[in-house]
N, C-alpha and C positions, 0 to 999 in steps of 0.2 A: 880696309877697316883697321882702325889704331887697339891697340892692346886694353884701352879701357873698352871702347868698343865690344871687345872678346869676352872680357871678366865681366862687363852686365850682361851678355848674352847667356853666359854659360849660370849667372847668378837666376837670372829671372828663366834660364830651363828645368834647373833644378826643381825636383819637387816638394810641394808645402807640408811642412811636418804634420804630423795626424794629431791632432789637436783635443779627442776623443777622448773622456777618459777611460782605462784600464782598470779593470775590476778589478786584477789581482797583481795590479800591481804594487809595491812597499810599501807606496807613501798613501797608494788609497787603502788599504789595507790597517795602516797605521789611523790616519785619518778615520775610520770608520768605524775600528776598534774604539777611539777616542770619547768618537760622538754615542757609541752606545753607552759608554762605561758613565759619559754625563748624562744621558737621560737617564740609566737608573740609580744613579746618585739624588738627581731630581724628584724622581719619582719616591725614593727613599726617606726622601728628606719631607716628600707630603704626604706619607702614611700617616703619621700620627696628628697631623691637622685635619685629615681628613676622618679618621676615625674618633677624634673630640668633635669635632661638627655633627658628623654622626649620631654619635652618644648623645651628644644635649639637644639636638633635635627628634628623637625616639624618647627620651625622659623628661625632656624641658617641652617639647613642642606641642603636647595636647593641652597642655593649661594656656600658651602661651597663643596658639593659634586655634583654641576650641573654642564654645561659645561663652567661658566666661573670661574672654578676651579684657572687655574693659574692666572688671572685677579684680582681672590679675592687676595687672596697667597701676587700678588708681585704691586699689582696698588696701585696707593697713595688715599689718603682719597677725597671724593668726595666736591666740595663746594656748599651751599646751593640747587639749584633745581636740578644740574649735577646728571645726570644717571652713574650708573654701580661705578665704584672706585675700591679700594679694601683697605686694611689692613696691607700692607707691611711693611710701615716703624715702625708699632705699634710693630710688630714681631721681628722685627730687633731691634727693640729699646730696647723692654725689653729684651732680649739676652743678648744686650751690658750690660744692668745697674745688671740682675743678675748675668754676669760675673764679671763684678769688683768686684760684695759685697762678692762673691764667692772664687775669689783671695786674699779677703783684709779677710775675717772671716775664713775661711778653714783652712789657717797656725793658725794666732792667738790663733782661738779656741780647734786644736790639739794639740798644744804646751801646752795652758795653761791646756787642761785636764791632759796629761803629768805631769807636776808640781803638779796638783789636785790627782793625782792619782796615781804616783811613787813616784817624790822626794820627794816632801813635802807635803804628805794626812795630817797628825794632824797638821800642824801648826798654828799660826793665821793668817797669811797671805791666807793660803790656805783655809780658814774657813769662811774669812771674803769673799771672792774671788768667794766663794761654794754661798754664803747668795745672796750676789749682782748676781750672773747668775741666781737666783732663783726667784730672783723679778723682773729682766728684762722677765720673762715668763707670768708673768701680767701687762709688761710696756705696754700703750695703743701705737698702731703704727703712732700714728699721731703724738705723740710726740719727736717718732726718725725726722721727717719729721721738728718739729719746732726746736728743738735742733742743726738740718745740719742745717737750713734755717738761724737761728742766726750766726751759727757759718763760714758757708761759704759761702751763696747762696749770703748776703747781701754785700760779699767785692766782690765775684767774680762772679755774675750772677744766673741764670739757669743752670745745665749742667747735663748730664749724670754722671762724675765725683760727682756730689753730688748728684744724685739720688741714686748709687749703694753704697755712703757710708750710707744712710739712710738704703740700704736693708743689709747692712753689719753690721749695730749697733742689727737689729731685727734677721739676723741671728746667729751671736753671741754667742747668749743665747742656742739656740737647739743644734748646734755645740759640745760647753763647755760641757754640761750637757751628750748630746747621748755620747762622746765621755769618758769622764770620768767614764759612768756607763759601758762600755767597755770592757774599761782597767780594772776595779774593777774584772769582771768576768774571768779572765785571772786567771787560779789558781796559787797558791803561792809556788807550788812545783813546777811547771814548771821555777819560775822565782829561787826559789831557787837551784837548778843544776844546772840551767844556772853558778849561785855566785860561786857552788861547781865548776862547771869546770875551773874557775878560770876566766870566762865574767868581765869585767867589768859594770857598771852601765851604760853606753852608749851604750854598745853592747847587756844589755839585752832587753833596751829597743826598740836597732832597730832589734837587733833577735828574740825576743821572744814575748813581749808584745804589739808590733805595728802589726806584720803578724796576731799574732793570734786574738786581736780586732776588725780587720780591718771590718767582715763582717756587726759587730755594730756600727762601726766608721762611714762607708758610709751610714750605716741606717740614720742614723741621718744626715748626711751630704747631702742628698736627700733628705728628712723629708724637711728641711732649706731650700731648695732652691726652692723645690715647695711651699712651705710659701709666700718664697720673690717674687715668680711670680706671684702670685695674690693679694698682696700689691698694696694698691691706694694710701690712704691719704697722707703715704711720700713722694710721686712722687709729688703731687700736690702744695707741699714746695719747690721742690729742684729740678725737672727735667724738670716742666710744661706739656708742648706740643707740637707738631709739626706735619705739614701737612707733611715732607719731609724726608727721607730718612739721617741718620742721618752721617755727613761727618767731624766733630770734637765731643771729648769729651767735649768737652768747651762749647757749645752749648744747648741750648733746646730741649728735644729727646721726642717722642713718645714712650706712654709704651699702649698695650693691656687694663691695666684698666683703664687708665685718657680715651681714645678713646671709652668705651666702657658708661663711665660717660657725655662722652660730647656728642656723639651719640644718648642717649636712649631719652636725653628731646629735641632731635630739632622737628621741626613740619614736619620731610620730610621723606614720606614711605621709601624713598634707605637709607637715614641713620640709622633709625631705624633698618632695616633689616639688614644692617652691624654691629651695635650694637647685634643684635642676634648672627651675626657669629663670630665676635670677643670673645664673651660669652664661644661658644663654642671650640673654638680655644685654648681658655685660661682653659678651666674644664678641654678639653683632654693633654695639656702641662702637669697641674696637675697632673691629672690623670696618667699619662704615668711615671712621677718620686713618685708618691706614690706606683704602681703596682713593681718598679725597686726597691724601698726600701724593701718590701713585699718578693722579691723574694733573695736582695741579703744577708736581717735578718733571712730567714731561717734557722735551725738548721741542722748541715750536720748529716744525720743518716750513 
């Protein structure tokens, strides 16, 4: 028998390491310490969502799930000692003002991650373009609100019009940025076949780089807009108030959180109690396009 011979004989008598893990051992030890210390960082970090849920479902949720379910829903705000009302036109209001800012920043900020992220990623235009959507993410939101207020509220009124372009200035920012980190992720061999097959630069990017984005693109483009529906401060520059159902853009419109700001300090239990349900109204609006981004950011397996 030759010496290799010997050395796999003695290799394959040897016995197979215990593969088992050790309870107390360092690194499970360590490892375990780890994973506790994050579930209750986890757990920590959803007390206090869990206890506003809580709260506005015990204070918001007999109006909002009792029997004057469609009363709350679609009745106008109550006036001082008046019983019952409801919420309607706050619902309605904010609808309208996130759909404009949603019309006016959706193209803009797809287009311009486009530019950011295809035609012209190095340039300085695109650099300077990348700087400025990166500080509007620490712009405070009150001052979209005085910035419309200057620029329009004061030639043309209150309106819904200038409310949804204040949520249009704040959504913007989330837009540009989800949408450009997107398209980054879009691999470079895809787009390059695309070139090979002889695409042009406009067909790759409606062929190739917009389909395949798209699932990070509406991430973010839902991200935005549950931002912009729970926005106060700007509304209260540019949109105001209103008791009424709202029947021009030109107008003073009700949004969910000026109603829910003017409600909490009056002295009258049914307002206050609508201020809970509006509360609520407006976490689950949230809630429902955060849970929509969650599901359509997943990775397809």
């Amino acid at each position: 028998m030759s010496d290799f011979d010997l050395t796999k004989a003695r290799e394959t008598a040897r016995p197979m390491p215990q593969l088992a893990r050790q309870g107390f051992e360092a690194r499970a030890l360590k490892s375990g310490l780890l994973t506790g210390l994050t579930w209750l960082a986890a757990l920590l970090a959803a007390v206090p969502l869990i206890s506003v849920m809580y709260l506005l479902l015990v204070k918001g949720g007999s109006r909002l799930f009792g029997a004057d379910f469609a009363e709350v829903l679609t009745g106008l705000p109550p006036a001082g000692f008046e019983l019952g009302g409801g919420i309607g036109p706050a619902i309605v209001g904010t609808l309208v003002m996130v759909g404009i800012a949603s019309v006016i920043s959706i193209p803009i900020g797809i287009l311009a991650a486009i530019y950011l992220g295809v035609l012209e990623p190095r340039s300085r235009l695109a650099n300077t373009s990348r700087f400025l959507a990166k500080v509007l993410t620490g712009f405070p939101s009150i001052m979209a609100g005085v910035f419309v207020y200057a620029v329009l509220v004061i030639h043309w009124g209150y309106s819904a019009w200038a409310g949804g372009i204040a949520l249009a200035v704040l959504m913007l920012r989330t837009v540009v940025l989800a949408a450009e980190e997107a398209i980054a992720q879009v691999p470079q061999r895809m787009k390059d076949a695309a070139y090979g097959m002889g695409c042009t630069r406009t067909q790759v990017i409606w062929k190739v780089v917009l389909p395949t984005g798209l699932p990070g693109i509406l991430t973010g483009v839902l991200l935005a807009v549950a931002g912009a529906a729970g926005e106060s401060a700007p509304l209260l520059f540019t949109a105001l108030f209103s008791n009424y159902f709202i029947s021009e853009l030109s107008e003073p419109t009700a949004s969910l959180s000026i109603l829910i700001y003017n409600f909490s300090g009056m002295p009258f239990p049914n307002q206050i109690e609508l201020a809970w349900t509006a509360s609520l109204v407006l976490v689950l609006i949230v809630l429902m396009f955060n849970i929509l981004a969650r599901l359509i950011g997943q990775p397809k397996v």
